[in-house]
N, C-alpha and C positions, 0 to 999 in steps of 0.2 A: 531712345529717350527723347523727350519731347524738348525742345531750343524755348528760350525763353520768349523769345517774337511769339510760339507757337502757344505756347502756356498764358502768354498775356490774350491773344485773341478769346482764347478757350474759356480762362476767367470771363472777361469781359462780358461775351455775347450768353455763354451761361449764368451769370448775374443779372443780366438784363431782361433774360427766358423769365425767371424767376420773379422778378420783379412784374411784368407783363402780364403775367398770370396770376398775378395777386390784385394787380389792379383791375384786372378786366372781372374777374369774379366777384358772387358778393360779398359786402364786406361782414367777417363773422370772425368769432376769436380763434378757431380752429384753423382758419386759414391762414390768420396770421401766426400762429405759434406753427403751423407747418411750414410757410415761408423762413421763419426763424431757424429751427431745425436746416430746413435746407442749407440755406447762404451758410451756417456753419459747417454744415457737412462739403459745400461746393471748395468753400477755404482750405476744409482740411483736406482735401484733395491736389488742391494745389499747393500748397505750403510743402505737401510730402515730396510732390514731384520737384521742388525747387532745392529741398534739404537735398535729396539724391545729386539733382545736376552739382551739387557744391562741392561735394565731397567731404564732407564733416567730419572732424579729429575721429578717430575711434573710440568708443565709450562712450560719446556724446548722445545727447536727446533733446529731442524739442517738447515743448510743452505750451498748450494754450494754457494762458489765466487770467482772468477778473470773468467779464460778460461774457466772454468767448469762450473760455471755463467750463461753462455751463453746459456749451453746447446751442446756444444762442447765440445770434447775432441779426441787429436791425440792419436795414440796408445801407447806411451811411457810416454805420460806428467804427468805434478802431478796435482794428483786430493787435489783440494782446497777445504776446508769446515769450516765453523764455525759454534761451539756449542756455541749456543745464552743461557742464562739463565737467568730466572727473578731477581728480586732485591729478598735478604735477602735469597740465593743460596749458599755453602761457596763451593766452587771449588776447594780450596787449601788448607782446613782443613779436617784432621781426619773424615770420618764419609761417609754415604751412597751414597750422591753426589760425592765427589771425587772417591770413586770406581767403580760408575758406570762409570764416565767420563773416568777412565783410561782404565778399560772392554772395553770400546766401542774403541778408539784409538788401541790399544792392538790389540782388534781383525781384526781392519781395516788392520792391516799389516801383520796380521797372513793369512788374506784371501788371500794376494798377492796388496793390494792397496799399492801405492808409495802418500803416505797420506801428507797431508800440511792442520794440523790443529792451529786452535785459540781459545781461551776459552774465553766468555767475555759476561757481560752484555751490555743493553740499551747501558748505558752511559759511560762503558768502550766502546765500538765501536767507539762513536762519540767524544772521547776525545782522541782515540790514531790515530784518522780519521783527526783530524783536523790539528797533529804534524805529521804525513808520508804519504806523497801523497800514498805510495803503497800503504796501507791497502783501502786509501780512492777510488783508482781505483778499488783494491778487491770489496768492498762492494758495489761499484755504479753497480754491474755486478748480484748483489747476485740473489737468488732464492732459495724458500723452498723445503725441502725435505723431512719433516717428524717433528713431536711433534706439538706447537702452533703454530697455524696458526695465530692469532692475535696477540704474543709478534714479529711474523717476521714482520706484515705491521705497527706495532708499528716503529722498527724501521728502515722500507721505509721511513716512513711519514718525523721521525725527523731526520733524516740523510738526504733525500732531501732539506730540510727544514736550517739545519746546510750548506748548500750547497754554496761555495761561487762563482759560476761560474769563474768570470777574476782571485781570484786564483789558481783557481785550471789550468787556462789555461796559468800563466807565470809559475806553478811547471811543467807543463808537457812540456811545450816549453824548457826549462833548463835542461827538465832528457831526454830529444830528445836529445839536443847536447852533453850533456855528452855521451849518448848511440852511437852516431855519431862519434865522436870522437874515444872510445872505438874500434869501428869496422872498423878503420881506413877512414871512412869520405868519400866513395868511394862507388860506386858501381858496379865498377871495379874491383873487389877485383880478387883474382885468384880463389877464395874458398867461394864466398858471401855467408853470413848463412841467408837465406829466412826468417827468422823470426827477427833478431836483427837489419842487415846491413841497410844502408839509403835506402829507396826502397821495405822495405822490411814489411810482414805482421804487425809488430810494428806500425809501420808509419803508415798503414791505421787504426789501432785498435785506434791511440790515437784521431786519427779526430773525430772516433765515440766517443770515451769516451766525450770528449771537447763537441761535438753536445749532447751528454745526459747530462752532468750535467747541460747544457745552456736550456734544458728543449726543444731543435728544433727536436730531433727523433733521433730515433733509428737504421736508415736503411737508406739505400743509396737513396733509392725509397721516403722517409719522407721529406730527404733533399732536393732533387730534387722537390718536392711538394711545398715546402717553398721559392722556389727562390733561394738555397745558391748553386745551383750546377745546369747544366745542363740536360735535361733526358739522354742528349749523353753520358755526364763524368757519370752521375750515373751508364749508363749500361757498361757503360768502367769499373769504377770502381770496380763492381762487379765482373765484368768476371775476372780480374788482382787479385782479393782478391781467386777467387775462385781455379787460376792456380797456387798461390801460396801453397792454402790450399792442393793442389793434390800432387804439388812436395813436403810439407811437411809429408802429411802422407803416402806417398810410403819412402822415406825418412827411418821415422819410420818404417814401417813394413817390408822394404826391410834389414834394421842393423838388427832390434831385439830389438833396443836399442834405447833412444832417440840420435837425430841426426837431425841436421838441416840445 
């Protein structure tokens, strides 16, 4: 099993492979959305080998959620994840569980991860899910990444299930305008940020979000299947989600930093 010095270099110098060969090639949306793919797939390689060195309660699971979710991730963002744990787990008391959960955090940032963790059973999930639309879009995104595989579609099922589509779609209309607002309401801006501004990767991300918890798909192509879009606007759509994703992560890899 790989030491974490060893796990950190491996991250590292393979994030960097990655990034080198996005910048060195030309720049096209296909390369970015494979770069994308990658860095997620490179994370979830190491995220696995780090839950293993920890030794995680039994029954436990990890799960990626919001962007990471997806199966994406730009070069600079933060990697999202929750450690799911079964009932009768004590996370925050004295004893085996909590050290390994700290082990495992600990080392994620030791490796060089920019980590965005949650700690939480079932029914903490779907009780702090149902007071913050954030977490509630985090989780609608989730995907497994290592431990039980059944306490994760445990709770797909009842989180789907807790699901209240028309709210969740006047929270996300309300945190639209606020966001709107915020970024001066303009797409015009002198400096638009590709991901926040009106127009901007946000605004297509919440359509999808709104289309998944209304249970109509997951893809622009699903949509268009269903009547709610045309094949034209689907492949518009796409192509404008994908220019954006390209000016984001040259963006990223061109700072060093995140930047948007």
């Amino acid at each position: 099993m790989a030491t974490v010095a060893e796990l950190r270099q491996q991250f590292k110098a393979g994030k960097q492979s990655l990034i080198d060969d996005f910048l060195a090639a030309r720049p096209t949306q296909a390369g970015a959305q494979t770069l994308l793919r990658r860095l997620a797939r490179h994370v979830d390689d190491t995220l696995r080998g780090l839950w293993l060195a920890a030794g995680m309660p039994e029954g436990s699971c990890l799960a990626a959620v919001g962007g990471y979710g997806r199966g994406e991730l730009f070069p600079h963002s933060d990697v999202d994840v929750l450690v799911l744990l079964p009932d009768g787990v004590e996370a925050y008391q004295p004893g085996p569980a909590k050290s390994a959960i700290e082990q495992f955090i600990t080392s994620c940032w030791d490796v060089g991860l920019e980590i965005g963790s949650s700690v939480r059973t079932v029914d903490e999930c779907l009780t702090e899910s149902q007071s913050d639309v954030t977490i509630q879009t985090a989780l609608l995104e989730a995907r497994p990444l290592a431990g039980d595989g059944k306490l994760f579609r445990t709770l797909s099922r009842r989180f789907m299930q807790a699901m209240d589509p028309k709210a969740f779609f006047r929270a996300k209309t309300l945190e639209s305008l606020q966001r709107h607002t915020k970024f001066d309401d303009t797409p015009y801006a002198l400096e638009p940020n590709c991901k926040e501004s009106p127009g901007g990767l946000r605004d297509l991300q919440m359509l999808m979000w709104i289309a998944r918890a209304a249970g109509l798909g997951k893809t622009w192509k699903a949509l268009s299947a269903r009547g709610l879009i045309t094949p034209f606007e689907s492949r518009q759509l796409q192509r404008n989600e994908g220019q954006l994703k390209l000016i984001r992560a040259r963006l990223h890899a061109v700072a060093g930093r995140r930047e948007d």
